[in-house]
Backbone as a chain_set.jsonl record, in Angstrom:
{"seq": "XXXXXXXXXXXXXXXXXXXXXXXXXXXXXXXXXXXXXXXXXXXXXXXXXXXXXXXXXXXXXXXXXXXXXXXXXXXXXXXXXXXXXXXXXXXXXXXXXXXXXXXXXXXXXXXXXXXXXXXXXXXXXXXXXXXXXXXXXXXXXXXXXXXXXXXXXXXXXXXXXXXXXXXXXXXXXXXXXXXXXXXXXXXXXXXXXXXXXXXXXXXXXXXXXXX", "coords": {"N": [[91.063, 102.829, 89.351], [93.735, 103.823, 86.735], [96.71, 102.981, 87.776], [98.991, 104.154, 86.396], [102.142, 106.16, 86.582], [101.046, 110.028, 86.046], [98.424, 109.008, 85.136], [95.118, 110.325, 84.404], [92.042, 110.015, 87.163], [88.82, 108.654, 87.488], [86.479, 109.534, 85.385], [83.193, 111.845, 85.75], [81.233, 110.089, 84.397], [82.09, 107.588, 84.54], [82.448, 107.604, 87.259], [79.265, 107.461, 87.714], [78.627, 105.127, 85.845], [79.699, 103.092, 87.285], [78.783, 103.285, 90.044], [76.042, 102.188, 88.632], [76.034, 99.652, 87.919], [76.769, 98.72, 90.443], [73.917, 99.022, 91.341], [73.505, 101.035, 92.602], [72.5, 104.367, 92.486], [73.474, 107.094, 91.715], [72.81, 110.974, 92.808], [73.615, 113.973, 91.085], [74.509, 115.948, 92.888], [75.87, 114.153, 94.287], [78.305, 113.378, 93.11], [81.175, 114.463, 93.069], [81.518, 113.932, 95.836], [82.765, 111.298, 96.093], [84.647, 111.185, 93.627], [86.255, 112.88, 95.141], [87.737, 111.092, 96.465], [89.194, 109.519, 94.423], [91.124, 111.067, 93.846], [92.653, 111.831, 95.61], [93.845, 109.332, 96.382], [95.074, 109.107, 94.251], [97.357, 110.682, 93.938], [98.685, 110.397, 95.73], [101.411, 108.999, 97.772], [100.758, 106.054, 97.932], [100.187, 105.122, 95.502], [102.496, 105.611, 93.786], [104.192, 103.612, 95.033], [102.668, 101.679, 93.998], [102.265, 102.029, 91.601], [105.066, 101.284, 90.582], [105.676, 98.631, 91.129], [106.222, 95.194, 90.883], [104.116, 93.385, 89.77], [100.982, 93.621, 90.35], [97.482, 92.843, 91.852], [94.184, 93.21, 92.011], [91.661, 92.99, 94.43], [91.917, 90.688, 95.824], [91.489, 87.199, 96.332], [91.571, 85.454, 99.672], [92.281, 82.346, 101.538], [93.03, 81.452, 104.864], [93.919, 78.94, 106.656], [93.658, 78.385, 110.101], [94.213, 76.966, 112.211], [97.018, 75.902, 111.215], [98.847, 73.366, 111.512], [96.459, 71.427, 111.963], [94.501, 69.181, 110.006], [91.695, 69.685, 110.081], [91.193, 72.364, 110.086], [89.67, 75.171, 110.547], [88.652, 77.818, 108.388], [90.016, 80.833, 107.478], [88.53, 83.153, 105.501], [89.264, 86.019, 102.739], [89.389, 89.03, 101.529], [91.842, 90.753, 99.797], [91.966, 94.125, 99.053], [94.36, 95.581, 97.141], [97.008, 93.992, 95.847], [100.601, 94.367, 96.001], [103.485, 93.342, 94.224], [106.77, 93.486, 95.257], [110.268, 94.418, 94.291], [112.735, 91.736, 95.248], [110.993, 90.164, 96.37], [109.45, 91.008, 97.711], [106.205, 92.033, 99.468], [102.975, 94.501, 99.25], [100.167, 95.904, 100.914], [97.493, 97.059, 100.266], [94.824, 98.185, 102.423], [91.549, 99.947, 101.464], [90.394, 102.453, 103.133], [86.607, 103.323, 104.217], [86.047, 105.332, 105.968], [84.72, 107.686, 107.932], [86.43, 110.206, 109.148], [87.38, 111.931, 112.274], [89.537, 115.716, 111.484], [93.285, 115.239, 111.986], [93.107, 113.358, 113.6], [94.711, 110.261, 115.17], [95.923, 108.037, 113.179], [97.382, 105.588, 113.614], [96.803, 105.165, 116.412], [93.728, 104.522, 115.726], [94.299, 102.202, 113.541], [95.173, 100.723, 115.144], [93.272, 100.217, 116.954], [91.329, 99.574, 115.773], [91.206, 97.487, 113.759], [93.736, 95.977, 114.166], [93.559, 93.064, 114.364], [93.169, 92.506, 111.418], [94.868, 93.859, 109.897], [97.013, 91.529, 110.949], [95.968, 89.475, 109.613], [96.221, 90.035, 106.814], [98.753, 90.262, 106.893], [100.077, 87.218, 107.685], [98.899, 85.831, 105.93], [100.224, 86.677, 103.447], [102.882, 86.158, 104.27], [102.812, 83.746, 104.851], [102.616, 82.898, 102.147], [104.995, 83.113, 100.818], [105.92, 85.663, 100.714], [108.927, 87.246, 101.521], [108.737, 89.778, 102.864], [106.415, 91.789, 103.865], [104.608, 94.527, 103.946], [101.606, 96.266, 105.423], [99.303, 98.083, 104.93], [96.688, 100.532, 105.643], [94.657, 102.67, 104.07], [93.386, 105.731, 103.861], [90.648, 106.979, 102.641], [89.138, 109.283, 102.856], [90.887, 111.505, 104.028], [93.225, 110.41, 102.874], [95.855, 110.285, 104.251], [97.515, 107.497, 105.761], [98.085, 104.548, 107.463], [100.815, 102.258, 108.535], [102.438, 99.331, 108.616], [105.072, 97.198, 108.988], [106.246, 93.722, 108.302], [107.919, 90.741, 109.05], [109.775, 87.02, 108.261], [110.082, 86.321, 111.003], [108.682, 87.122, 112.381], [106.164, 85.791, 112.384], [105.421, 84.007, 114.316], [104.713, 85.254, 116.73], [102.684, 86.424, 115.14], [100.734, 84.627, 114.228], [99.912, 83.707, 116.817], [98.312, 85.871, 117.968], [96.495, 85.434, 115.904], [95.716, 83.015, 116.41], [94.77, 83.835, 119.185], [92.823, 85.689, 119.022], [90.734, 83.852, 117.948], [90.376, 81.955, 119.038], [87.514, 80.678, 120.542], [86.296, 80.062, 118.173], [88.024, 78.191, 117.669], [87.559, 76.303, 119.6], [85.022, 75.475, 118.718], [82.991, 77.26, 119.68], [80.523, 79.79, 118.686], [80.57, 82.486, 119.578], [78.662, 86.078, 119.822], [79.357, 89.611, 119.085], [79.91, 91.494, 121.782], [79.807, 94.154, 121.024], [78.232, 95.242, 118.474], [78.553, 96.623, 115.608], [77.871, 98.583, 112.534], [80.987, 98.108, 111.71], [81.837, 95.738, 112.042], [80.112, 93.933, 111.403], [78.698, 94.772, 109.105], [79.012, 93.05, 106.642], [78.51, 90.699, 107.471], [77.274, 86.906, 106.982], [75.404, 85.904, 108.323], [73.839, 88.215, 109.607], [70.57, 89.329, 110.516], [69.544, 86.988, 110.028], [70.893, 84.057, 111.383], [71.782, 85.325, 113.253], [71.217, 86.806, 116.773], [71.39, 89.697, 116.957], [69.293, 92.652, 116.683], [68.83, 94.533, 113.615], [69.056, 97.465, 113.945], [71.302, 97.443, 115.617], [73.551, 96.149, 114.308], [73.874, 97.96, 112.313], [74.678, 100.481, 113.026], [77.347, 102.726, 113.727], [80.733, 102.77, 114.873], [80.244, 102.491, 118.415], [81.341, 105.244, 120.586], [82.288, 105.031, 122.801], [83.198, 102.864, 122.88]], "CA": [[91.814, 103.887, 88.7], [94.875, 103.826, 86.428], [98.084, 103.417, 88.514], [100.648, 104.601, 85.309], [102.269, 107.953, 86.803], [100.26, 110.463, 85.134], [97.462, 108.599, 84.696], [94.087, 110.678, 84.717], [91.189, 109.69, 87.506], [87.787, 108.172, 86.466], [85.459, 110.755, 85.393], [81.989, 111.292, 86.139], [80.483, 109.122, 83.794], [82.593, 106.441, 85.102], [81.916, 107.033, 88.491], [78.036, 106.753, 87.445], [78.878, 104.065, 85.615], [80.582, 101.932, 88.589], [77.409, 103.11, 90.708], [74.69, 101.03, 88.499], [76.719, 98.49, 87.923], [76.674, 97.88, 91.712], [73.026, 98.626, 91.758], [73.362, 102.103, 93.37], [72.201, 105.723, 92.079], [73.654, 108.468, 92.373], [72.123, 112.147, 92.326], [74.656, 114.743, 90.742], [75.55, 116.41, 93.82], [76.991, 112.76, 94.974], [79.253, 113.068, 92.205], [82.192, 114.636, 93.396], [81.816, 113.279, 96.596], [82.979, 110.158, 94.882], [85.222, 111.905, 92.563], [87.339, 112.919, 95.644], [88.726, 110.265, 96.899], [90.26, 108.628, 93.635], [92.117, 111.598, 93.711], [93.443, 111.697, 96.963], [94.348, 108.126, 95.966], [95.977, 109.137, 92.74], [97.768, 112.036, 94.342], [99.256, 109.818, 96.866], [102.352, 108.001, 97.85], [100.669, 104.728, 97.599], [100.28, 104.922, 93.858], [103.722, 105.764, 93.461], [104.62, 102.096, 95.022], [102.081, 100.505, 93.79], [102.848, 101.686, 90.017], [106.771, 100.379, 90.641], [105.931, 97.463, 91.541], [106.566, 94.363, 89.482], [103.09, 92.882, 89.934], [99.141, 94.184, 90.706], [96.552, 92.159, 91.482], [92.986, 93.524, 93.132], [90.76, 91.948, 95.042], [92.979, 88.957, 95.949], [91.545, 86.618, 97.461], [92.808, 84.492, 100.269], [91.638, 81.591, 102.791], [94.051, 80.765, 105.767], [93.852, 78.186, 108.092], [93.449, 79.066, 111.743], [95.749, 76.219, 112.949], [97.764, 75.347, 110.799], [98.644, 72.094, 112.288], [95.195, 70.682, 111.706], [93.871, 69.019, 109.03], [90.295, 70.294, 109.719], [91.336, 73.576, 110.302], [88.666, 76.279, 109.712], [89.623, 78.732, 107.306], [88.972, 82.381, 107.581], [88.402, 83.835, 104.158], [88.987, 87.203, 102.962], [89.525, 89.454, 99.764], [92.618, 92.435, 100.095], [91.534, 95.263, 97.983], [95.175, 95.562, 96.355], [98.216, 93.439, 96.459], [101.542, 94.306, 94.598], [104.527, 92.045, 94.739], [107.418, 94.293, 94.469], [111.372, 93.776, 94.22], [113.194, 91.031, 96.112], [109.883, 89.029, 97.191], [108.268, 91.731, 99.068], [104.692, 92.325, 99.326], [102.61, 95.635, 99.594], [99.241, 95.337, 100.562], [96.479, 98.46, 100.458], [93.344, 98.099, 102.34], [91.084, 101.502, 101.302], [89.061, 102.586, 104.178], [85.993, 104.529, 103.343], [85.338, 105.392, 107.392], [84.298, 109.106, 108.126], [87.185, 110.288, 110.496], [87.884, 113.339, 112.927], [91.04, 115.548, 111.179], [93.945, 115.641, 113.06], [92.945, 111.94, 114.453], [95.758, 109.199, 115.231], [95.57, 106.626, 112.223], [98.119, 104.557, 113.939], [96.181, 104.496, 117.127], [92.975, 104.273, 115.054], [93.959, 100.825, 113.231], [95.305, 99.866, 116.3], [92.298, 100.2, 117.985], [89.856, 98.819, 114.893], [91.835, 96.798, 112.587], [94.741, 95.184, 114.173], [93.724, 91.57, 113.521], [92.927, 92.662, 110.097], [95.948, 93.785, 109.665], [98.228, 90.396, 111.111], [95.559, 88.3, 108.907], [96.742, 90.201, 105.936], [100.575, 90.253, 106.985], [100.017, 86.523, 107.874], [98.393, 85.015, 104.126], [101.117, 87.277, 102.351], [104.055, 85.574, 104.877], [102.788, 82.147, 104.307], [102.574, 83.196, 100.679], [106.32, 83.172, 100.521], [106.429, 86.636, 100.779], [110.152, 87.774, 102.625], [108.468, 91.363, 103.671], [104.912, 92.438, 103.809], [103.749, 96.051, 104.036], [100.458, 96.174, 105.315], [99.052, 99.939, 104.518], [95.434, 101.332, 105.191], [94.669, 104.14, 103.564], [91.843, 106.138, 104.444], [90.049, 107.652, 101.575], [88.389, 110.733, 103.108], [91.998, 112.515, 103.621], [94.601, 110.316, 101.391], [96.619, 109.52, 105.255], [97.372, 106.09, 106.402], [99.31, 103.989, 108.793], [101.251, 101.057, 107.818], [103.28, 98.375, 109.342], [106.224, 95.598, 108.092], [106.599, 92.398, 108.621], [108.966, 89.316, 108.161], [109.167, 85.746, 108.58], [110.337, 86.39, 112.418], [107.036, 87.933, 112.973], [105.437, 84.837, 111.251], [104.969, 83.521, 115.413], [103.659, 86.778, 117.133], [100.884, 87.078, 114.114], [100.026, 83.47, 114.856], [99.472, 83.668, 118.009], [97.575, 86.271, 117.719], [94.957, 85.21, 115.523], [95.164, 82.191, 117.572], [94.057, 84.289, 120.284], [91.14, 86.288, 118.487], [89.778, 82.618, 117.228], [90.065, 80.9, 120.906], [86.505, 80.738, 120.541], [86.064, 79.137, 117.392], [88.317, 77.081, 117.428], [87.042, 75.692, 120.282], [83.63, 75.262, 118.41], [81.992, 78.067, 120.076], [80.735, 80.679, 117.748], [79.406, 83.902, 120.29], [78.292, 86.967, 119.433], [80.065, 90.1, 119.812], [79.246, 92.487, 122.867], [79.854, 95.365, 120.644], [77.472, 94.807, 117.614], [78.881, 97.655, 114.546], [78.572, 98.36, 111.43], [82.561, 97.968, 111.296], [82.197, 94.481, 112.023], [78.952, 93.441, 111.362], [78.413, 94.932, 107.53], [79.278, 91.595, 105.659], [78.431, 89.157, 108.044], [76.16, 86.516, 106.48], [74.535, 85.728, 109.592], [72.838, 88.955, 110.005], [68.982, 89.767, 109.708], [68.844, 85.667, 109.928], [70.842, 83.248, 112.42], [72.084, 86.357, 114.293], [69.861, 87.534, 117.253], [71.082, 91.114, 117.298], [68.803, 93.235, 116.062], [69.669, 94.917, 113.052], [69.605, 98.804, 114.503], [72.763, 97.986, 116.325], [74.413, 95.937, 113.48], [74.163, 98.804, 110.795], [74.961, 101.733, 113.535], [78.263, 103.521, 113.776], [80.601, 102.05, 116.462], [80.172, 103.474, 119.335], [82.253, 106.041, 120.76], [82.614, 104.912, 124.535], [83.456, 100.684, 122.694]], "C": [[93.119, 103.338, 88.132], [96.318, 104.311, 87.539], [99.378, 103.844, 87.785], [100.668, 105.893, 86.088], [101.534, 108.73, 85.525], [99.308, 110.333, 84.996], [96.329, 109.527, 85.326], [92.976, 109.722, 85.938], [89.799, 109.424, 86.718], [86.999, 109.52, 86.607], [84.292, 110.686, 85.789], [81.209, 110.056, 85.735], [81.004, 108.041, 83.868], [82.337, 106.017, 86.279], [80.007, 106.711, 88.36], [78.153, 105.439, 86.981], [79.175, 102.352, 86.542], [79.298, 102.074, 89.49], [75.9, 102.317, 90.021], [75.454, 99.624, 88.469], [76.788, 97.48, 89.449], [75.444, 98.359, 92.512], [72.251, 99.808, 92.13], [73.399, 103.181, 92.513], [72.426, 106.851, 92.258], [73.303, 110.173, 91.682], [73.359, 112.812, 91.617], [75.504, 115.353, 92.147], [76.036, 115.453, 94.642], [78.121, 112.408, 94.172], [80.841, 113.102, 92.888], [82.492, 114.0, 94.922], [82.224, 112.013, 96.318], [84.308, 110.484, 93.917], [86.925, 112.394, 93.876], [88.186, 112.083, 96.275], [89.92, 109.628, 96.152], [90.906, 109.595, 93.65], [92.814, 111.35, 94.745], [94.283, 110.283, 96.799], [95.44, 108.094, 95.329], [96.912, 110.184, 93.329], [98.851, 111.273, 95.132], [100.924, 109.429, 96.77], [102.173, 106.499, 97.235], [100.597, 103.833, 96.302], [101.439, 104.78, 93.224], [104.075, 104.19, 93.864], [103.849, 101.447, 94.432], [102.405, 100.416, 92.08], [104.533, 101.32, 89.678], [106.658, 99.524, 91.116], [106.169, 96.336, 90.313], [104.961, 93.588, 89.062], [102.047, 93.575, 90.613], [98.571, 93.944, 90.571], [95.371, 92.904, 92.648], [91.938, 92.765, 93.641], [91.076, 90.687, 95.18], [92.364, 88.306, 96.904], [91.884, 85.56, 98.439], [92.252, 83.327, 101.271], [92.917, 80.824, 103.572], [93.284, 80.066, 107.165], [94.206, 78.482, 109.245], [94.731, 78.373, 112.394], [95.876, 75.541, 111.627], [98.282, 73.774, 110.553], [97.784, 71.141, 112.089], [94.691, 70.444, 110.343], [92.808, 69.098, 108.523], [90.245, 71.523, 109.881], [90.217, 74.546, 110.06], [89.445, 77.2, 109.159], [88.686, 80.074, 107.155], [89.428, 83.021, 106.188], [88.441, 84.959, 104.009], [89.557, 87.729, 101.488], [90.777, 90.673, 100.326], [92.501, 93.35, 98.757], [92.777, 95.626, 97.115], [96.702, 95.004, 96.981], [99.52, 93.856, 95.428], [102.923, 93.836, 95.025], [105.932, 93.04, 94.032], [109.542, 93.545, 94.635], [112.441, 93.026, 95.092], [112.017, 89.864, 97.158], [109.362, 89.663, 98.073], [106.445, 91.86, 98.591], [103.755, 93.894, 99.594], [100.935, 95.383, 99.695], [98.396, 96.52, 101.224], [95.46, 97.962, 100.775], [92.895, 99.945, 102.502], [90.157, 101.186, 102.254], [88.576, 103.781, 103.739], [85.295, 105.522, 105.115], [85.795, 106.861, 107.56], [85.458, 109.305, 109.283], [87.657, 111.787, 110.981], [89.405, 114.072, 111.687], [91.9, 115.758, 112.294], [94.445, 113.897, 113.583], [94.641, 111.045, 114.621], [95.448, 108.453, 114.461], [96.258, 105.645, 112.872], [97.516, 103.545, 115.36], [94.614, 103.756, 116.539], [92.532, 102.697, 114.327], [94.744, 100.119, 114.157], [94.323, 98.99, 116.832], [91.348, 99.152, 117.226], [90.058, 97.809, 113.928], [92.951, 96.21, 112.589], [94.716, 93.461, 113.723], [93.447, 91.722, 112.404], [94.353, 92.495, 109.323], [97.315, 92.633, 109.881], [97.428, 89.357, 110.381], [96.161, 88.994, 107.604], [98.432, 89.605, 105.71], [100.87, 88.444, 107.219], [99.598, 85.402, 106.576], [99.445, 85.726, 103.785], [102.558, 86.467, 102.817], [104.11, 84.463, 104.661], [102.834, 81.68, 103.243], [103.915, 82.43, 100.319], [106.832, 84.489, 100.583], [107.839, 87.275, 101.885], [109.736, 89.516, 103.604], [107.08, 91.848, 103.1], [104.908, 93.441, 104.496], [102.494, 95.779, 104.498], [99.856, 97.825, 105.481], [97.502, 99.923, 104.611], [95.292, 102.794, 105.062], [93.539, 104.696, 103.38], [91.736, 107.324, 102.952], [89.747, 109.432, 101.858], [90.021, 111.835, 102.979], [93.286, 111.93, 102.951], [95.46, 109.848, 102.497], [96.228, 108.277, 104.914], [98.052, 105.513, 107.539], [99.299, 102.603, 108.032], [102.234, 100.012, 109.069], [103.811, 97.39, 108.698], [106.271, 94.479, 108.839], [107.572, 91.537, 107.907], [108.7, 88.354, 108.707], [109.666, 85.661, 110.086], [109.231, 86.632, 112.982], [105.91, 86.624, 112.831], [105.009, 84.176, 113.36], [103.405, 84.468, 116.162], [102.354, 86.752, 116.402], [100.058, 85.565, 114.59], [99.36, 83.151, 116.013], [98.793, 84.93, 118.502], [96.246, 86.056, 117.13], [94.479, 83.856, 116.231], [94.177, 82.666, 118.563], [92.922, 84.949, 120.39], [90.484, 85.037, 118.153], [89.957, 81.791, 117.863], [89.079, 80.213, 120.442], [85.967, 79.996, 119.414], [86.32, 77.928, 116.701], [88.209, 75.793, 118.277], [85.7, 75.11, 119.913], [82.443, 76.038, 118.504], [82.257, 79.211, 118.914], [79.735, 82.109, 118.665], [79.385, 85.187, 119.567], [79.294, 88.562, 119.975], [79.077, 91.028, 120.898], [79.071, 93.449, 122.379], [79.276, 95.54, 119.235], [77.869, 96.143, 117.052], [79.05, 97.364, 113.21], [79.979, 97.536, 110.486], [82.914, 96.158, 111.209], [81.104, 93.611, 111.793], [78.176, 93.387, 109.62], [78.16, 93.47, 106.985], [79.232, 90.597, 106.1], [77.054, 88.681, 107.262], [74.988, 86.333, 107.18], [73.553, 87.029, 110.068], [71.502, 89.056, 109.572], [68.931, 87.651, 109.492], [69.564, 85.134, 111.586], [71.792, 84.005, 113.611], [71.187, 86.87, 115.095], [69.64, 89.082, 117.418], [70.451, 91.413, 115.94], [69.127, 94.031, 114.662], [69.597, 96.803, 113.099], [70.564, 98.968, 115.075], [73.834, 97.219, 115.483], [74.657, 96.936, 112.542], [74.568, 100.611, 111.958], [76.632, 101.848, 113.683], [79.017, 102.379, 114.724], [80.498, 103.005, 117.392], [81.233, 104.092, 120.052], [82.711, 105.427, 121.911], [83.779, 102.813, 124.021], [85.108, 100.672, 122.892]], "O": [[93.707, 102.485, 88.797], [96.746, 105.404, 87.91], [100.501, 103.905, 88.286], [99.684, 106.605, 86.29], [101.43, 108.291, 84.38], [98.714, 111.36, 84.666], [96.345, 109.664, 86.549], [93.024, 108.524, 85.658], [89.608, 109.842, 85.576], [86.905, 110.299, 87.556], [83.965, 109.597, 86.259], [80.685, 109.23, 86.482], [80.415, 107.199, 83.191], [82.088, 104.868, 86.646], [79.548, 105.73, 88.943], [77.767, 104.549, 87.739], [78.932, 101.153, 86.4], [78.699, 101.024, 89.724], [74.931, 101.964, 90.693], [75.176, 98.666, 89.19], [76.832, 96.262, 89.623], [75.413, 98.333, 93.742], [71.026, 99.923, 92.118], [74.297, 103.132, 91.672], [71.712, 107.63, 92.888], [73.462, 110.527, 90.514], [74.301, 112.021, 91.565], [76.707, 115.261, 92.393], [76.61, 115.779, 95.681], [78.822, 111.416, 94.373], [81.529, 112.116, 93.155], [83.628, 113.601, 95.177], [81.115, 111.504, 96.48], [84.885, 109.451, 93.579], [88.124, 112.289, 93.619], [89.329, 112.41, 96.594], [91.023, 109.297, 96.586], [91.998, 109.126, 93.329], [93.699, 110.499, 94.656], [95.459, 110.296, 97.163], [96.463, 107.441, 95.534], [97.298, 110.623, 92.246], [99.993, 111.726, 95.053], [101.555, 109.591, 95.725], [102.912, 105.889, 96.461], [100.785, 102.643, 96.048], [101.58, 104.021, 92.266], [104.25, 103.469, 92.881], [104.285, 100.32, 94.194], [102.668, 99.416, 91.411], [104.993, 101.139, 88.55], [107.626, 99.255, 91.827], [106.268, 96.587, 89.112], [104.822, 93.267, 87.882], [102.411, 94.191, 91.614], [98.125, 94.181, 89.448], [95.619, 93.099, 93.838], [91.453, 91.838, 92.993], [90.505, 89.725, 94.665], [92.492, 88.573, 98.099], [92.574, 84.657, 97.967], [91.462, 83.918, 102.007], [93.603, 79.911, 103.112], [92.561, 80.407, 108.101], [95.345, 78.939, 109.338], [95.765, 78.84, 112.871], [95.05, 74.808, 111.083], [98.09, 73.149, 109.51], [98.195, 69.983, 112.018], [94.467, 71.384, 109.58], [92.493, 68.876, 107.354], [89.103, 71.978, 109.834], [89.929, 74.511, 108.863], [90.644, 77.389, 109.361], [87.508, 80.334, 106.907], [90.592, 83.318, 105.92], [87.806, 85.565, 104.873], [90.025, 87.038, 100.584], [90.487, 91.409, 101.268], [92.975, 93.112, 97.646], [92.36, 96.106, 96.062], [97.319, 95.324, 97.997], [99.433, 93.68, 94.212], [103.348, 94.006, 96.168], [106.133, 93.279, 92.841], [109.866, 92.421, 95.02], [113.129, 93.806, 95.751], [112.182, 89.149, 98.146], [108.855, 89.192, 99.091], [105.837, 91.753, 97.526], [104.28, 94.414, 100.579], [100.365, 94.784, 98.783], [98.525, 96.892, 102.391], [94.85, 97.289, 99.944], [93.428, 100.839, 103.16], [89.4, 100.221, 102.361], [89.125, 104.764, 103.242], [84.258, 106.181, 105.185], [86.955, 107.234, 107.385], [85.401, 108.592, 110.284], [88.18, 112.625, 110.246], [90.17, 113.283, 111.134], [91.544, 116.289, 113.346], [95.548, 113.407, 113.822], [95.614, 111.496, 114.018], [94.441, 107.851, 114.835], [95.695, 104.56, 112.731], [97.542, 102.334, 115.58], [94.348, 102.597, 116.858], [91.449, 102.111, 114.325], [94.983, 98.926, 113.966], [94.3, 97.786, 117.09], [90.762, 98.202, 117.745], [89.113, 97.31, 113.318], [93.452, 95.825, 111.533], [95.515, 92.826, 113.035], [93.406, 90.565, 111.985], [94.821, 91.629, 108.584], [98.365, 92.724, 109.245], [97.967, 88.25, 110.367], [96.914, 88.13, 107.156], [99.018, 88.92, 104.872], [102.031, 88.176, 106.908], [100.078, 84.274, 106.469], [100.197, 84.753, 103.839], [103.339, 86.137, 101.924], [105.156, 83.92, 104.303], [103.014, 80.486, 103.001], [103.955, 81.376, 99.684], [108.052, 84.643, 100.528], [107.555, 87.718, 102.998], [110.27, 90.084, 104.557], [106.868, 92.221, 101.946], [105.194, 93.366, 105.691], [102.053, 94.805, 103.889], [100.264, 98.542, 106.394], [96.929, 99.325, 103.7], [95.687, 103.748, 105.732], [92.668, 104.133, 102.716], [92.529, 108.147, 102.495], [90.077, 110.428, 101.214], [90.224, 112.676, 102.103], [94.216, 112.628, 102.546], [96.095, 108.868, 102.107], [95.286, 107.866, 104.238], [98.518, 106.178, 108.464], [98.463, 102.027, 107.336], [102.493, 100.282, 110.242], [103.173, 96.712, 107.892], [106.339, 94.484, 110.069], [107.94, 91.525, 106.732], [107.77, 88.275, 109.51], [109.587, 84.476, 110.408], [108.937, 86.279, 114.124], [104.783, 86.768, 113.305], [103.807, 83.911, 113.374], [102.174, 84.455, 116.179], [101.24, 86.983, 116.872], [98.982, 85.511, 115.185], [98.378, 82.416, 116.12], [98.743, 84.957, 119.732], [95.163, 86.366, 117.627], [93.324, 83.579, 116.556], [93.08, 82.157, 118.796], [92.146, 84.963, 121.346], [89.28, 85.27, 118.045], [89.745, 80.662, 117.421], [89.359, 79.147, 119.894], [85.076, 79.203, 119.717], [85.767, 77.15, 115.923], [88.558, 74.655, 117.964], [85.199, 74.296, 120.687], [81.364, 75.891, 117.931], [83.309, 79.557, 118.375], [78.603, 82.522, 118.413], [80.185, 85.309, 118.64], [79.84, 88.6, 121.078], [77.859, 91.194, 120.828], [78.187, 94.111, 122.924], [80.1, 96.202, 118.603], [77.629, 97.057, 117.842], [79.776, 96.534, 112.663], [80.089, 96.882, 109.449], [83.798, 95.539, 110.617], [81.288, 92.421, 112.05], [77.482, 92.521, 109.087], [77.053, 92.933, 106.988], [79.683, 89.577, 105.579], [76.102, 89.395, 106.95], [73.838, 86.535, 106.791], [72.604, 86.833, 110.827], [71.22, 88.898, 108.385], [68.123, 87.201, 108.68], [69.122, 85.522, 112.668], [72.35, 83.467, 114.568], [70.248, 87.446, 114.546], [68.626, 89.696, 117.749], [70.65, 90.984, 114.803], [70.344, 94.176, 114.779], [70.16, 97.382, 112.17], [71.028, 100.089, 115.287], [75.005, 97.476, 115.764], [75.696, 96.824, 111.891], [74.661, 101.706, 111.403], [77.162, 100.739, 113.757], [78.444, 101.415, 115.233], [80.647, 104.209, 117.185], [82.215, 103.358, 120.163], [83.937, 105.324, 121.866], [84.562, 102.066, 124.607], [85.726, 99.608, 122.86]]}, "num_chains": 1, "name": "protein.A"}
């Protein structure tokens, strides 16, 4: 969608449009379902920063080294759905979530709970960037909320040692499986339906409520 204030949402025949293009068909009454979110989008706060910013790039993508330190480092790859570089060397960085959620819910506990290393690998490529202050913002499609969190280069330890601590395991060499096999984390792995042994009824299911 156009981020100029003002700017109209895509219309139907755009959102059809964007659905063959990626393969997918949609009936008429999937229209507006579709149709509501860019508003909620466009409606938002987040548009408002993101069209004052000085820079807007989508789908950025990024590969950071695990340790640092190492010259064989593995490097965890990843795309952020919108980055905009705004005044004084800050960073703003929107991931859109499209995840069905209670109203009312806690977003803060929410990407606590499901998306915190997401969130310090974002705030962590944008810090090493050069960026002096990263935003990291998800913004949930279905109602237009989000939850956000700042960072600076003080933080630049904490996030490290963090993803240190989610990638123990691989950086040790070992690559295990998780205990909690979901959609949420399982979608885009390449490994599924081949050198993964879970099944794929518990990679493409929901997560589970009790996880």
């Amino acid at each position: 969608a156009d981020l100029a204030p003002g700017a109209a949402g895509p219309d139907p025949a755009a959102v059809r449009a964007a659905a063959a293009a990626a393969g997918e068909r949609l009936d008429d009454a999937d229209v507006p379902d579709q149709l509501a979110p860019a508003a909620g989008v466009l409606a938002g706060p987040w548009r408002e920063r993101a069209a004052a910013a000085t820079s807007v790039r989508r789908e950025v993508g990024f590969a950071l080294p695990l340790d640092p330190a190492a010259d064989d480092s593995p490097l965890l790859n990843g795309v952020i759905d919108l980055l905009a570089e705004e005044e004084g060397g800050g960073v703003l960085v929107i991931d859109h979530k499209s995840d069905h959620i209670d109203p009312g819910i806690d977003l803060e506990g929410l990407v606590a709970r499901d998306y915190a290393i997401q969130r310090a690998v974002y705030a962590l490529a944008a810090l090493r960037a050069g960026a002096t202050r990263v935003e990291v913002a998800h913004v949930y499609l279905q109602t237009g909320g989000a939850a956000s969190a700042t960072f600076g280069p003080p933080d630049l330890p904490a996030l490290e040692g963090l993803i240190r601590g989610a990638s123990a395991a691989v950086l040790a060499g070992e690559y295990p499986v998780t205990d909690v096999p979901h959609a949420g984390i399982c979608g885009t792995c390449p490994g599924r339906g081949g050198l993964c042994p879970v099944p794929a009824e518990l990679t493409n299911r929901p997560r589970p409520d009790d996880a």
